[in-house]
SEDO-374978 format. One record per residue (C-alpha): residue in three letters; x, y, z. Coordinates in pm, 1 decimal. Layout:
BEGIN
[site ALA, [X, Y, Z]],
...
//
This chain:
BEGIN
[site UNK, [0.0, 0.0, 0.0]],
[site UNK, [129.1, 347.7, -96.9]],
[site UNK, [88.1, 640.0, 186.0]],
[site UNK, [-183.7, 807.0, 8.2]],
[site UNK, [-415.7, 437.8, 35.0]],
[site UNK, [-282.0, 461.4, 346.8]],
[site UNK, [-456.5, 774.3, 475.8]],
[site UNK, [-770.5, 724.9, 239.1]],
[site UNK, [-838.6, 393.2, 465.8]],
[site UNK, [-722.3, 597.8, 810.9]],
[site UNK, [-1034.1, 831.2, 716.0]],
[site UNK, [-1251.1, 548.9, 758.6]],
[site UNK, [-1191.2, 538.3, 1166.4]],
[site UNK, [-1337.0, 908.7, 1205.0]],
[site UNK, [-1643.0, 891.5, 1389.2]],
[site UNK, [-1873.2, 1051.3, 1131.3]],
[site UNK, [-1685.4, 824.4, 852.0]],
[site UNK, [-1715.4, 511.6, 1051.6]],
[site UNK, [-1907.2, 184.3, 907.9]],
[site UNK, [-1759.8, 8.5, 1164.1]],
[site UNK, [-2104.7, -156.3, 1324.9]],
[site UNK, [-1893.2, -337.6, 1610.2]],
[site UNK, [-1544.3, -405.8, 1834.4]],
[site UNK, [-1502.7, -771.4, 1907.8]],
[site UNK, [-1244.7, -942.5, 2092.9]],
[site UNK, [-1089.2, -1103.1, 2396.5]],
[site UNK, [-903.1, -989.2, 2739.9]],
[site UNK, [-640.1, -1243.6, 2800.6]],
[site UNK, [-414.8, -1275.8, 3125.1]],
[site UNK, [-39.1, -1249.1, 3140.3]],
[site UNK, [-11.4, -1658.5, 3126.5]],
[site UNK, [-204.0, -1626.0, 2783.2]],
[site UNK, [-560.3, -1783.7, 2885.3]],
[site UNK, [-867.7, -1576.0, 2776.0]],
[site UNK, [-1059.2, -1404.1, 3082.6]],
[site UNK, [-1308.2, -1235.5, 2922.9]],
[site UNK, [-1481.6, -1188.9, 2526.8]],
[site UNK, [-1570.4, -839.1, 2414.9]],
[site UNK, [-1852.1, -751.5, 2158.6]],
[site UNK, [-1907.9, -399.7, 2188.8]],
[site UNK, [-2113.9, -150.9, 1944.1]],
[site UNK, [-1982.9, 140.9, 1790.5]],
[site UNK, [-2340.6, 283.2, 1734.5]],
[site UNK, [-2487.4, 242.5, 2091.9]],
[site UNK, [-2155.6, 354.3, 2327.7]],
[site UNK, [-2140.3, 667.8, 2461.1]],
[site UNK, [-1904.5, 921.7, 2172.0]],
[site UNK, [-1587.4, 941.8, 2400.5]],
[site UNK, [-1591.4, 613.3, 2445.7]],
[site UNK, [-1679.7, 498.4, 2054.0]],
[site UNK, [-1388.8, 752.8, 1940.1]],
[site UNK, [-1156.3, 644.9, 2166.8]],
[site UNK, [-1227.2, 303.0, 2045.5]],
[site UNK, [-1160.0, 391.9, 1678.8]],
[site UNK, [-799.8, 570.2, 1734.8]],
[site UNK, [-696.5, 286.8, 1882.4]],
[site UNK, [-741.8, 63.2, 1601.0]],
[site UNK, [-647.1, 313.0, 1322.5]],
[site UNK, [-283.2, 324.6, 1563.3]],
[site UNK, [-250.4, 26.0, 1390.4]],
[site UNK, [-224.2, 213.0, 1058.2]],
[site UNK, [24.0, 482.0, 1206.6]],
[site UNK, [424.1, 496.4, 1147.0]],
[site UNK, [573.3, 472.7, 791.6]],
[site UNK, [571.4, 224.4, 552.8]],
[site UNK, [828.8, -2.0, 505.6]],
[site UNK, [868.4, 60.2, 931.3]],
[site UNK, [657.9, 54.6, 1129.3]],
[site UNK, [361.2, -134.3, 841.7]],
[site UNK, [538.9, -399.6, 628.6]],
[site UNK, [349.3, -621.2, 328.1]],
[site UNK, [316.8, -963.6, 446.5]],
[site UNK, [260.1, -1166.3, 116.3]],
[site UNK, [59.4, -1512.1, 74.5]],
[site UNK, [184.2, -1706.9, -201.2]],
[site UNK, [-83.5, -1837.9, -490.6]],
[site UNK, [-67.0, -2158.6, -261.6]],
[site UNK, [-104.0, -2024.3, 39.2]],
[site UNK, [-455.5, -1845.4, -60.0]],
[site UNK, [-572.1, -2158.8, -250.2]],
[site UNK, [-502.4, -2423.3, 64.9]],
[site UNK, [-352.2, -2277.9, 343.8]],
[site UNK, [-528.0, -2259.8, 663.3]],
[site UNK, [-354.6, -1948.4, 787.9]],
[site UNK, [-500.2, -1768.6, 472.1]],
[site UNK, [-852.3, -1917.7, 484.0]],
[site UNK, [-909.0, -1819.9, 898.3]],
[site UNK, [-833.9, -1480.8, 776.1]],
[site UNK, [-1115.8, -1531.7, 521.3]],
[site UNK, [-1332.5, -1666.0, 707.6]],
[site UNK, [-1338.5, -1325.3, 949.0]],
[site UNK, [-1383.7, -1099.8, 667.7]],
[site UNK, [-1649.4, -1295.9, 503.3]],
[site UNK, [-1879.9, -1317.8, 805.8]],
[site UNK, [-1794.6, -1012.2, 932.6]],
[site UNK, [-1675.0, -1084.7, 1272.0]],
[site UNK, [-1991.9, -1329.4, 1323.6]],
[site UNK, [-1836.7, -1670.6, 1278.7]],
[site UNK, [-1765.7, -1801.0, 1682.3]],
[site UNK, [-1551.5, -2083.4, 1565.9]],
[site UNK, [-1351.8, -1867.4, 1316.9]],
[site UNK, [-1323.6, -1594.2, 1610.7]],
[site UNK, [-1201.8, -1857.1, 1882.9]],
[site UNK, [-974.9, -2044.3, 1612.3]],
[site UNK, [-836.5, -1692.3, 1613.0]],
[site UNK, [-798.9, -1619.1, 1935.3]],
[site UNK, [-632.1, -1909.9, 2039.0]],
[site UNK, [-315.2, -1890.5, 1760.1]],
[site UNK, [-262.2, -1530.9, 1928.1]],
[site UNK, [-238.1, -1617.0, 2280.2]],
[site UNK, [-35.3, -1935.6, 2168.8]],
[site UNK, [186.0, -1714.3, 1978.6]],
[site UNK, [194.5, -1345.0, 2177.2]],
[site UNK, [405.1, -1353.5, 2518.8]],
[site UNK, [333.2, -1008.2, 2688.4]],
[site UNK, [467.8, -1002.8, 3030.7]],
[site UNK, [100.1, -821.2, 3128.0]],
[site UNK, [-278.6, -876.0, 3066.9]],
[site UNK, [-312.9, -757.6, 2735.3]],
[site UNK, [-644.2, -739.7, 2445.9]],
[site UNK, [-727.2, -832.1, 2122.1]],
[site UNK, [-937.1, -609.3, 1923.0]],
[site UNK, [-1106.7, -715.3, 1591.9]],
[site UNK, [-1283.9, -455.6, 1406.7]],
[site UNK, [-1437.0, -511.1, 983.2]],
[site UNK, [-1535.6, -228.8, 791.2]],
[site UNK, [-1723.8, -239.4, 440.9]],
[site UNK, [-1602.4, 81.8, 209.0]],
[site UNK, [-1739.6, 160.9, -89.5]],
[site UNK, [-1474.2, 274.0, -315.8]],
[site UNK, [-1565.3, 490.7, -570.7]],
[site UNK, [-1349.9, 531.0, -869.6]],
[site UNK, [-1201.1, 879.8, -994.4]],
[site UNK, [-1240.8, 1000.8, -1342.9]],
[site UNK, [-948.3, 1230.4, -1522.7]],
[site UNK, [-1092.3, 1533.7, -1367.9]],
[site UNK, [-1004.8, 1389.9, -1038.4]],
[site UNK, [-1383.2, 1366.3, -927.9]],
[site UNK, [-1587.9, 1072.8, -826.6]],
[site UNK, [-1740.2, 882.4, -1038.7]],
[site UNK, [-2119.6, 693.1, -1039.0]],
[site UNK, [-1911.8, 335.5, -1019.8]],
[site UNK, [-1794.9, 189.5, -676.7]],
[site UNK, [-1684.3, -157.9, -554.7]],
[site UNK, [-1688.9, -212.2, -184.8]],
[site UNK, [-1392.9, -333.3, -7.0]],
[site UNK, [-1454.2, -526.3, 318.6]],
[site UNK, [-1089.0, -608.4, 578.4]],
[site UNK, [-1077.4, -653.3, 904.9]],
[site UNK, [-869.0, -461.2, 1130.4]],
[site UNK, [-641.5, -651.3, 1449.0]],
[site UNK, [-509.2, -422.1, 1717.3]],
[site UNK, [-328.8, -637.0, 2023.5]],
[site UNK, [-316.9, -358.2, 2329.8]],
[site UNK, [-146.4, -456.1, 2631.1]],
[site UNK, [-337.8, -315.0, 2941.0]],
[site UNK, [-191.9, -148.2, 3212.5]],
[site UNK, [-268.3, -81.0, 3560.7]],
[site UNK, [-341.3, 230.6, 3738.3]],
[site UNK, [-303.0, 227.9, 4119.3]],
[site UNK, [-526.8, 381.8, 4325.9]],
[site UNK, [-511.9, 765.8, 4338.3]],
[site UNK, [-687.7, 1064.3, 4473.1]],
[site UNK, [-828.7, 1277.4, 4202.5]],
[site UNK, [-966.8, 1623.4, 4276.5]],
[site UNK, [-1321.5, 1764.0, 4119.8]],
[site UNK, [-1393.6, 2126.6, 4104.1]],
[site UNK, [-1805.7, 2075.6, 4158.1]],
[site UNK, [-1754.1, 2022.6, 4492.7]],
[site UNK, [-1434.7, 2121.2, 4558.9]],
[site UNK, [-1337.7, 1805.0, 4699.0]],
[site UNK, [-1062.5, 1503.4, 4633.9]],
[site UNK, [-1266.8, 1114.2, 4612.8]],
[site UNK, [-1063.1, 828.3, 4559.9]],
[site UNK, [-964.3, 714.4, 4209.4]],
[site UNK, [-1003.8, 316.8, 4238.8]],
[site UNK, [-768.4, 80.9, 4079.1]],
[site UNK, [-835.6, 13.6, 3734.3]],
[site UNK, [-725.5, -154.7, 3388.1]],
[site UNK, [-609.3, 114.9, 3104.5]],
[site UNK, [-588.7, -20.4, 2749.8]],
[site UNK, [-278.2, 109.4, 2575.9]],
[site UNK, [-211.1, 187.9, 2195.2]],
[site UNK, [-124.2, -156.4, 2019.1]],
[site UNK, [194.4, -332.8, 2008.4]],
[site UNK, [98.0, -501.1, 1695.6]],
[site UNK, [-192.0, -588.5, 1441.3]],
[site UNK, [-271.3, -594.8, 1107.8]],
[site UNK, [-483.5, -515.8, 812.1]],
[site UNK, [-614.0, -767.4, 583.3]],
[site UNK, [-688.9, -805.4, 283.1]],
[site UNK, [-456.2, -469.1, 164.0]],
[site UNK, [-570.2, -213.3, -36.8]],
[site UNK, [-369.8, -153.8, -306.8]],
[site UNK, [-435.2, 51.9, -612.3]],
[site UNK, [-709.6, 87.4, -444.7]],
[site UNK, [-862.8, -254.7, -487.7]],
[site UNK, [-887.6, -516.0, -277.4]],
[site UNK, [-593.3, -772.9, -248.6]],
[site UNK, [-604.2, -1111.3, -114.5]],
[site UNK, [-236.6, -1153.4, -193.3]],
[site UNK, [-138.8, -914.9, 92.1]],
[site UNK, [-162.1, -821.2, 486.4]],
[site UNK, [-78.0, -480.8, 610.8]],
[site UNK, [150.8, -563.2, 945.7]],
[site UNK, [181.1, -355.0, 1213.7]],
[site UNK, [454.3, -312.4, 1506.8]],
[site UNK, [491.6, -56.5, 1680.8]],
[site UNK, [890.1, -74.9, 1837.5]],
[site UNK, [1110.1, -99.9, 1527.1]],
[site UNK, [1317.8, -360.0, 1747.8]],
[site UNK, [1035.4, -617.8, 1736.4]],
[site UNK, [906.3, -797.2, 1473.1]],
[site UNK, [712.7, -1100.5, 1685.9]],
[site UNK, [786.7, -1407.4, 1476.0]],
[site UNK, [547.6, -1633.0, 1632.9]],
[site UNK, [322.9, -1432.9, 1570.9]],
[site UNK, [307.8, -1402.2, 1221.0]],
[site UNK, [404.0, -1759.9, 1167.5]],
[site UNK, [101.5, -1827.4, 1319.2]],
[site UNK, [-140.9, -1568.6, 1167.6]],
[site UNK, [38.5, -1531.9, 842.8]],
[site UNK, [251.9, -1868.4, 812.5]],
[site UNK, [506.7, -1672.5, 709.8]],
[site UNK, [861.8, -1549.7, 816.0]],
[site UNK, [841.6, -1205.6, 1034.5]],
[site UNK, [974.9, -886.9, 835.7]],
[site UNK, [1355.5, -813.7, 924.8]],
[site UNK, [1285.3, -506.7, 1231.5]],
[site UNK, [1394.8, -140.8, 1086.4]],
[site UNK, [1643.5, -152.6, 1418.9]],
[site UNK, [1832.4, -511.0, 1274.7]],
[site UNK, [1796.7, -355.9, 904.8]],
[site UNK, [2029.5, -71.2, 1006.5]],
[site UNK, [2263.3, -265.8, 1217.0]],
[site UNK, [2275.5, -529.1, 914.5]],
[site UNK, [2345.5, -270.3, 646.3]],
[site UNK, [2595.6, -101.0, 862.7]],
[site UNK, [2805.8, -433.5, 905.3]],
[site UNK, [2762.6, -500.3, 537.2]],
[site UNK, [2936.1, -180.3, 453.4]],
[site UNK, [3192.1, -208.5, 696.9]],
[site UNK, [3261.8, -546.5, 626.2]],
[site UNK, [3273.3, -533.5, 213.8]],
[site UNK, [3466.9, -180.8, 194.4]],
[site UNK, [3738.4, -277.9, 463.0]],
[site UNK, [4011.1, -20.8, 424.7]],
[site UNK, [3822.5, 160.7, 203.6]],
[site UNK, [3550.8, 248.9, 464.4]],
[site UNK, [3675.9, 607.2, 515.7]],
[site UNK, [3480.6, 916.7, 661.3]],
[site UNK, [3459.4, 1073.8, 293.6]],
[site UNK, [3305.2, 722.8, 196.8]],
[site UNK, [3017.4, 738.5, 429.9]],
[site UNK, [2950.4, 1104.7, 455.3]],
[site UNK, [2930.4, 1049.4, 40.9]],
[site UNK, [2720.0, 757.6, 120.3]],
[site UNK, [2510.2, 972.8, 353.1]],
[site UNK, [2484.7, 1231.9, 92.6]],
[site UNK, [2369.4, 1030.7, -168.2]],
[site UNK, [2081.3, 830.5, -22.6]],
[site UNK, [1945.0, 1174.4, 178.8]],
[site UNK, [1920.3, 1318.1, -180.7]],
[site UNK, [1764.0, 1018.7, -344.4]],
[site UNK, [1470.5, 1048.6, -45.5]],
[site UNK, [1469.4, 1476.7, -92.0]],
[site UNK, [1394.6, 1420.8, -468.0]],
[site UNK, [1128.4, 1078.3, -429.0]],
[site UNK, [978.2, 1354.1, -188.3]],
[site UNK, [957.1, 1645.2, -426.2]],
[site UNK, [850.6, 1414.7, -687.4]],
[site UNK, [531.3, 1297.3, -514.1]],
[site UNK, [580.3, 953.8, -689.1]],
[site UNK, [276.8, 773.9, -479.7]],
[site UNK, [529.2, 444.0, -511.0]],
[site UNK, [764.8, 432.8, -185.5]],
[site UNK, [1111.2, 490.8, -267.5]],
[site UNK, [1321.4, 140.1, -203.1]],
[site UNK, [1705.3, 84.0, -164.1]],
[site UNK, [1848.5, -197.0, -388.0]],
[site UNK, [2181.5, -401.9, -369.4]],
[site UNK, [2184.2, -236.0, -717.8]],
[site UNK, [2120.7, 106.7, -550.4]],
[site UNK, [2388.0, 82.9, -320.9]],
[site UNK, [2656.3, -10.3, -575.1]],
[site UNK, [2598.5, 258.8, -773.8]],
[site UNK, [2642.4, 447.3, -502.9]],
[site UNK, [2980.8, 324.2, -365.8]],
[site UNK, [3094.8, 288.6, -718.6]],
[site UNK, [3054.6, 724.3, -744.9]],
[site UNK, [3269.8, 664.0, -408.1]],
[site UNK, [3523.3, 564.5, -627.8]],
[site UNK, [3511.9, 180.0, -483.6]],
[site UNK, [3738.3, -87.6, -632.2]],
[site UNK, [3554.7, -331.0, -826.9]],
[site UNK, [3601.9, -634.2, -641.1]],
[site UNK, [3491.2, -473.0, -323.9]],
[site UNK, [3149.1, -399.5, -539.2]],
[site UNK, [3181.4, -765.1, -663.5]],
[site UNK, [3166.3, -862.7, -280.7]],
[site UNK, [2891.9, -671.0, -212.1]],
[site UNK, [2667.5, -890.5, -352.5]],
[site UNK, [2730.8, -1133.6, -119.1]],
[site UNK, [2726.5, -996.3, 167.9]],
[site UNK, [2380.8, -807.4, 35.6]],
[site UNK, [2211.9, -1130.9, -30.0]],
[site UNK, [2339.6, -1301.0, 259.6]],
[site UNK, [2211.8, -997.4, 517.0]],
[site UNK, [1859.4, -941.3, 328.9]],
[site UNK, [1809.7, -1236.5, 58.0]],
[site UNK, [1804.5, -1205.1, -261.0]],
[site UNK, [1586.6, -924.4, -464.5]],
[site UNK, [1593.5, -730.9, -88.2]],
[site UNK, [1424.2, -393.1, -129.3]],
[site UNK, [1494.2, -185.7, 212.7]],
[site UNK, [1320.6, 151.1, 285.9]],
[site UNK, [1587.7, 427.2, 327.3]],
[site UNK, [1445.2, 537.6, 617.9]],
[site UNK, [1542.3, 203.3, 789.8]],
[site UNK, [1904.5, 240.1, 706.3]],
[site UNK, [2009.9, 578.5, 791.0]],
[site UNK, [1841.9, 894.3, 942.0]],
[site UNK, [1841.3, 1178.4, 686.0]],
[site UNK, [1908.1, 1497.1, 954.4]],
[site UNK, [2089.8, 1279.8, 1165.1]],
[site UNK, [2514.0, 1267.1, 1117.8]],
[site UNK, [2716.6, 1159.8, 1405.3]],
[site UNK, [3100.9, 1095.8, 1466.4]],
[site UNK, [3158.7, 854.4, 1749.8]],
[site UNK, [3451.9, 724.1, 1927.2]],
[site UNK, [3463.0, 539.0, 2240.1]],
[site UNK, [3483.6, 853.3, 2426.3]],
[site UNK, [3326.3, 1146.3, 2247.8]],
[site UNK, [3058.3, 1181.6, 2044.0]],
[site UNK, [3033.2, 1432.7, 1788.2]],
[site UNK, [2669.0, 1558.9, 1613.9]],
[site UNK, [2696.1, 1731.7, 1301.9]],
[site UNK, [2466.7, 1899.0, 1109.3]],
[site UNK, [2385.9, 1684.8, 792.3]],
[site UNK, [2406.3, 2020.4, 547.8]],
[site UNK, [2777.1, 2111.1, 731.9]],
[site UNK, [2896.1, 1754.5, 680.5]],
[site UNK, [3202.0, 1905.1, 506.5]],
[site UNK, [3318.5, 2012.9, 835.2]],
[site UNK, [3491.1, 1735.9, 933.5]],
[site UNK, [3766.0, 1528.3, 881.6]],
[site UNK, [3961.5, 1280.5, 959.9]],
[site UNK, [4375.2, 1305.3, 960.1]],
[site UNK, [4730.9, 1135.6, 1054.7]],
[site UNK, [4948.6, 1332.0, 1236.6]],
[site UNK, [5292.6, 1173.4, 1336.9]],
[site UNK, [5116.6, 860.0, 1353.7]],
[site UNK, [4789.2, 990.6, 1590.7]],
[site UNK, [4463.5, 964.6, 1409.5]],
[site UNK, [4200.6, 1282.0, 1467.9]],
[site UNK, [3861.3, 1340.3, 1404.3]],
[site UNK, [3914.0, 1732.9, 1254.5]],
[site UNK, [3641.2, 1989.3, 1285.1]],
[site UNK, [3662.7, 2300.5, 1092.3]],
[site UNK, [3592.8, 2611.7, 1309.2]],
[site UNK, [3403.8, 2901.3, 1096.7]],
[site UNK, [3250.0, 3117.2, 1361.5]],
[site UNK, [3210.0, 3102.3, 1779.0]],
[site UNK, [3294.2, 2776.7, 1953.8]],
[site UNK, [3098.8, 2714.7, 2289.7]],
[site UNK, [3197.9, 2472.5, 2575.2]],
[site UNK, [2900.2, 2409.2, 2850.9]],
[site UNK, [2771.0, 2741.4, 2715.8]],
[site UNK, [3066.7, 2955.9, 2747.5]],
[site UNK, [3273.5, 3095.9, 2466.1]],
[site UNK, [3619.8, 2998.8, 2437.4]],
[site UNK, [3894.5, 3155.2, 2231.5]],
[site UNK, [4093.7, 2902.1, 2006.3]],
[site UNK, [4486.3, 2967.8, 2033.1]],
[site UNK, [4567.3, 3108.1, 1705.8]],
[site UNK, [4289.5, 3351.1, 1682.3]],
//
């Protein structure tokens, strides 16, 4: 799904927007047995409550894609026989009504999600009537409705006792212990909605820590392999650089590096292309080859590309490096430079003593005092 599907399906969880007739779902313990089943109307609960109920499931929508919401695909296969494939079905097709499909679902989550606290899971299924555009940009007479459900696991807090204070009668009462849901951890969206059509191919999965991707999990949902976490995509791409460019791996080489990919995601930007902009192995060697890279350190690249993300690996570029982020780090100090003043710095042998050099061009401050530089 492209960002601007994206947001089109987000405006379905406004209140006034909503088709949502219903929240179903479960309250399970912190050993992973099911206390409680929720089936609660949109319609009939009070508006803070029916709101609140909505942003929590469109959280699972939030973040960027290729981050925080990754494509999990079904091969031909898998839709034609798989069971995985045909639960998920099952929900959409009956709307949330089939018990057995519900319980069948509820038990390969709590045999597959380990939360250290009580936590929920929240099923919602919308129906949207997609109406297609014509050149003008306005809405045609022709529609096709596309019907997904949305899953939203919260874990639930605690809140101790408290005193709260209420201005009627000028008075504190006791606040009572209670359970607070929290914004989800993980879900999904299925089927996806891309080019604006439904697609039985695809789930839309969520997470919200980019250190996490919860492989049980979507073995068990999706029967497939969990997407590699944006945290372990950086870490991997950084070794793989490191690793292939060896002696070559000089501050010019990544600050280039740095350069290049931050302008590749300023232009994608300014372009508006509604595709999201993905890093190749391809990509990267074109890259280190304007670096001025020897050829059989490009040669090894693809290698060590394949071997870190598998073969035909697209990566978003926002999982590999932070555009107005630059740091210089050394065991002991940590230097933060501007990304547009990379140029600043360099690195230089002296007598045998590396440094990390930082051009000076106006006042230098040291725990927000101005020093004078000898020299000046």
């Amino acid at each position: 799904m492209t960002e601007k599907e994206l947001r089109e399906i987000k405006r379905r969880f406004r209140p006034e927007k909503s088709n949502i007739p219903k929240i179903v779902g479960c309250f399970v313990n912190g050993n992973g047995q099911i206390i409680s089943r929720i089936s609660q109307s949109i319609a009939m609960s009070d508006s803070v409550v029916s709101e609140k109920l909505l942003a929590v499931m469109k959280k699972t929508l939030s973040g960027s894609v290729g981050t925080n919401l990754t494509d999990i695909s079904f091969s031909t296969k898998q839709v034609m026989e798989s069971e995985e494939h045909k639960l998920l079905t099952s929900l959409v097709k009956s709307r949330l009504g089939d018990a057995d499909a519900l319980e069948h679902f509820y038990t390969r989550v709590t045999e597959s999600v380990k939360f250290e606290s009580n936590y929920i899971i929240l099923l919602a299924n919308d129906i949207y009537d997609v109406f297609s555009h014509g050149s003008d940009g306005e809405e045609s007479g022709s529609s096709e409705q596309f019907s997904y459900i949305i899953c939203a696991i919260c874990p639930v807090k605690s809140m101790p006792e408290a005193l709260s204070f209420k201005e009627a009668d000028s008075l504190f009462h006791a606040f009572s212990e209670s359970a607070i849901l929290s914004s989800p951890e993980l879900g999904f969206m299925f089927p996806s909605f891309d080019d604006r059509k439904t697609n039985i191919y695809n789930a839309l999965y969520y997470t919200r820590s980019i250190a996490e991707s919860y492989g049980e999990f979507t073995e068990k949902i999706f029967a497939s392999e969990p997407p590699m976490p944006p945290k372990v995509q950086r870490e991997s791409f950084n070794a793989c650089i490191s690793n292939v460019l060896s002696d070559e791996c000089s501050y010019d080489v990544i600050r280039s590096v740095h350069s290049e990919i931050s302008e590749m995601i300023e232009a994608h930007k300014e372009s508006r292309d509604p595709e999201p902009l993905v890093i190749t192995k391809a990509t990267v060697k074109t890259v280190l080859a304007g670096c001025g890279i020897a050829n059989d350190k490009l040669e090894k690249l693809d290698e060590s590309f394949d071997e870190s993300f598998g073969k035909n690996a697209e990566l978003s570029p926002k999982n590999i490096l932070t555009v107005n982020k630059f740091e210089v780090e050394t065991p002991e100090v940590k230097i933060k430079v501007d990304p547009a003043h990379r140029d600043l710095v360099s690195t230089q042998v002296i007598n045998n003593v590396k440094y990390v050099m930082i051009r000076v061009d106006g006042a230098v401050e040291v725990n927000g005092i101005n020093i004078s530089i000898d020299g000046e």
